[in-house]
C-alpha positions, -999 to 999 in steps of 0.1 A, spaced: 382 -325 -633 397 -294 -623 374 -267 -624 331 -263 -616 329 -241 -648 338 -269 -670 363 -247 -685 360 -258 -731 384 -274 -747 373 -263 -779 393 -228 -782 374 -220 -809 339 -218 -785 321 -186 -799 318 -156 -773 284 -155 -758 282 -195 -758 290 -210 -722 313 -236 -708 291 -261 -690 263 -254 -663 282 -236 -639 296 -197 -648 313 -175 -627 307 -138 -620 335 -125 -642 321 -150 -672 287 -134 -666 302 -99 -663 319 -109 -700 288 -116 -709 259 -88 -694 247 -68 -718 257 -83 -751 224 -90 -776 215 -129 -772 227 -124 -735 194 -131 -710 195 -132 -669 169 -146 -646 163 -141 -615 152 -174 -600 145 -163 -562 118 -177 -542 100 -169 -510 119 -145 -484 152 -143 -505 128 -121 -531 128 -92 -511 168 -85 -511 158 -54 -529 183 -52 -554 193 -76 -589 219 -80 -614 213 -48 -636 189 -59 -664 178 -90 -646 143 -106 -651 120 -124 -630 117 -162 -634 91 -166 -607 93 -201 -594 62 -192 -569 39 -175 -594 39 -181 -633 65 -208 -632 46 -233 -613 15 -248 -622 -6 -240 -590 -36 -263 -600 -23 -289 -589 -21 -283 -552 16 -288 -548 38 -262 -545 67 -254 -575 52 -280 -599 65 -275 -635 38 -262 -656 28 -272 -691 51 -274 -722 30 -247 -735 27 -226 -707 61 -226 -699 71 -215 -737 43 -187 -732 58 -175 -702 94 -176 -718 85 -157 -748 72 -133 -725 103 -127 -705 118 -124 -739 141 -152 -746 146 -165 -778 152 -199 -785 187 -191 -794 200 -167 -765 223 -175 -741 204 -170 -704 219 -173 -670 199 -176 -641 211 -168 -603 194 -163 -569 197 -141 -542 207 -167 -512 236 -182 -534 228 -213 -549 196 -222 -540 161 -220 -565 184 -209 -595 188 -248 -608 154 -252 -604 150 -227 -631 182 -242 -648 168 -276 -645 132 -265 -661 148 -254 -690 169 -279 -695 135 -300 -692 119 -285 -719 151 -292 -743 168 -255 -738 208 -263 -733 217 -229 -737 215 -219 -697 238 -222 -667 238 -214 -631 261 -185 -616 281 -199 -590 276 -183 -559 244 -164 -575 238 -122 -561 260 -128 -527 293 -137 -551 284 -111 -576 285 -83 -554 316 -95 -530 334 -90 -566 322 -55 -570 299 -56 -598 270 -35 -599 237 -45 -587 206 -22 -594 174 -14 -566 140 -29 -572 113 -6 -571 89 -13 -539 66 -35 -561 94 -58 -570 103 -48 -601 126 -22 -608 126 11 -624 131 11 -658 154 43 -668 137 42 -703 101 51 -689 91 77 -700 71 106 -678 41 124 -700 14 103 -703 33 68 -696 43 62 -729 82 53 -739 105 83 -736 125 90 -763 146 66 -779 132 36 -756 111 9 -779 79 -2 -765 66 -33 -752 57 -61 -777 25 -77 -771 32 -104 -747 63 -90 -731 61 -84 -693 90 -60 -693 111 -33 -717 116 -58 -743 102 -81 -772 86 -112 -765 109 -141 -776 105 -170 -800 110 -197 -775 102 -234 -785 95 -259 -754 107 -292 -769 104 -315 -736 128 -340 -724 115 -369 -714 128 -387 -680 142 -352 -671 110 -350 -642 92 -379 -629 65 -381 -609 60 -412 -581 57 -441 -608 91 -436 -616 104 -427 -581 89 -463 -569 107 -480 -598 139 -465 -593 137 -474 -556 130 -509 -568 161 -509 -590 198 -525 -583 211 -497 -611 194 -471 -599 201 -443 -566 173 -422 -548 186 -390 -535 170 -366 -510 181 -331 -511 163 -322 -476 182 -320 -439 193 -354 -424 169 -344 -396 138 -346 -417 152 -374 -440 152 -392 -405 118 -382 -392 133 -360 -363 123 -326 -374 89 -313 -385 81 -308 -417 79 -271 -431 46 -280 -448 19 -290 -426 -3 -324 -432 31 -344 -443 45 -372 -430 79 -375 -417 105 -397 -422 121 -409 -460 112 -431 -488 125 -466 -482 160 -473 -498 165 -435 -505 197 -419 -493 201 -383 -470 225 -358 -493 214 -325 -482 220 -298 -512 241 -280 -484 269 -308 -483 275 -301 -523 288 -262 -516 312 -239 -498 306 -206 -491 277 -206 -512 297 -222 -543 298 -253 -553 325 -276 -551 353 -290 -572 339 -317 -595 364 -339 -581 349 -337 -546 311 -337 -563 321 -374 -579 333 -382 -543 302 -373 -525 283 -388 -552 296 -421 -550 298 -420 -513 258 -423 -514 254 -439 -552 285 -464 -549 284 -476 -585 251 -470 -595 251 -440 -623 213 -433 -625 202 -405 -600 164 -399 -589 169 -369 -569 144 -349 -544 136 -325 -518 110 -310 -502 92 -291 -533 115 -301 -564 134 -269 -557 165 -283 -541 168 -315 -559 180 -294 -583 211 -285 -565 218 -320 -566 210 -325 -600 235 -295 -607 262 -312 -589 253 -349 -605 260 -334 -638 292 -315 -626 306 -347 -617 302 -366 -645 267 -381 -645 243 -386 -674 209 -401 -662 195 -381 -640 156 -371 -630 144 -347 -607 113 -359 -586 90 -330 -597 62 -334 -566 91 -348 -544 84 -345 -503 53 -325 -513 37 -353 -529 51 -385 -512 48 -370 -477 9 -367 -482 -12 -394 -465 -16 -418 -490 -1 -456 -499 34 -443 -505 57 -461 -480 76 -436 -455 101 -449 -426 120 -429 -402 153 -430 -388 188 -432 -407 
């Protein structure tokens, strides 16, 4: 394990296909532009309003589209058919190559990665170090107009149609280019809901994983989200999604298996969660970096379990 970019051994790997789940900024700067080549910006709440993106970049909105809001949790994944819809109409195609970063670092962008790789789309990795390590290495970044999306040099002035030489819109786009042909082909296992999390609690082969601060894993500090409970699920272990990175990258594989097994020991299936499925994913990022195979995200996670109801809670270590 020497690298995070899971660097191929196969030195025949086609240009445009990627080395593993994590890229780096001069991978993604290798790879901007070219046809088959998609970015996604994966920010949520207060880290949307940087104000600038990865030129080209698209929305994946986690808090709008992205999340199925009828269900009164927040960040839920939506539909198998909604999410395809919403994919086509960011324009990805089923076989393009996407990247998805976030303005904090590494923080909602393996959500995204971790959707996709739920509805059976391998083709996606997460940019280490995400719009903070991009820019420190001096690529370009482009403003977003006050609305949040930015100005597209192609629109045109008379009348608001294209200007010249700019294609139009296909029906079902939400930006300067065609919808896609994405298929959603889900995976099952990939998220679980609180059947599965009580199971895996229950089971000498399995490991629970919560992504959230040791202080709220332990009941000390309030939750974000009011009407939850404090405290942890019973048997669960504290990892907080902070632990796995440095400087806003994440750490040698070598020292993800360490911290893995620190809180797994030998058990090699991983139910991981947070506080709204978001950061679980962080962990679910790092489980595969080092090595692991079976892993879930908790999909309602603190959101759900921390809700008045017959789920056990306990506080303390």
């Amino acid at each position: 394990m020497a690298s995070t970019e899971h660097r191929p051994t196969d030195a025949g790997t086609r240009a445009g296909s990627l080395p593993g789940p994590l890229v780096d900024v001069d991978r993604l700067a290798a790879l901007a532009g070219r046809p088959g080549t998609v970015i996604l910006d994966a920010s949520v709440g207060a880290h949307r309003s940087v104000g600038r993106r990865i030129p080209g970049a698209r929305r994946f909105d986690i808090d709008g589209a992205m999340s199925d809001h009828s269900v009164g949790l927040p960040h839920t994944m939506p539909s198998a058919d909604r999410f395809a819809e919403e994919m086509r109409a960011l324009g990805v195609d089923s076989t393009d190559t996407v990247v998805v970063y976030d303005t904090a670092g590494i923080y909602s962008s393996p959500r995204a990665w971790w959707m996709l790789r739920a509805m059976g789309f391998d083709r996606a990795a997460v940019l280490d170090g995400g719009l903070p390590a991009w820019e420190a290495a001096g690529h370009p970044v482009e403003d977003l107009a006050p609305e949040g999306r930015a100005e597209d040099p192609r629109a045109a002035g008379r009348g608001g149609s294209p200007a010249q030489g700019a294609s139009a819109e296909a029906p079902g786009a939400q930006g300067p280019w065609r919808a896609g042909d994405f298929t959603a082909r889900p995976r099952p296992g990939a998220l679980v809901g609180s059947d599965a999390v009580l199971a895996a609690l229950a089971d000498p082969d399995a490991a629970v994983l919560d992504a959230r601060s040791r202080e709220r894993f332990d009941g000390t500090a309030a939750e974000p989200r009011p009407g939850l409970r404090g405290g942890h699920m019973p048997g669960s272990v504290s990892l907080p999604f902070g632990v796995l990175q440095r400087d806003g990258r994440m750490l040698p594989e070598e020292q993800l298996r360490s911290l893995f097994e620190a809180s797994a020991g030998d058990r090699e299936r991983l139910v991981v969660s947070c506080g709204s499925g978001v950061t679980a994913c962080v962990l679910a990022l790092g489980a595969e970096l080092a090595g692991y195979s079976d892993v879930a995200v908790y999909d309602g996670s603190w959101s759900e379990w921390g809700l008045p109801s017959g789920l056990p809670v306990v506080t303390g270590p």
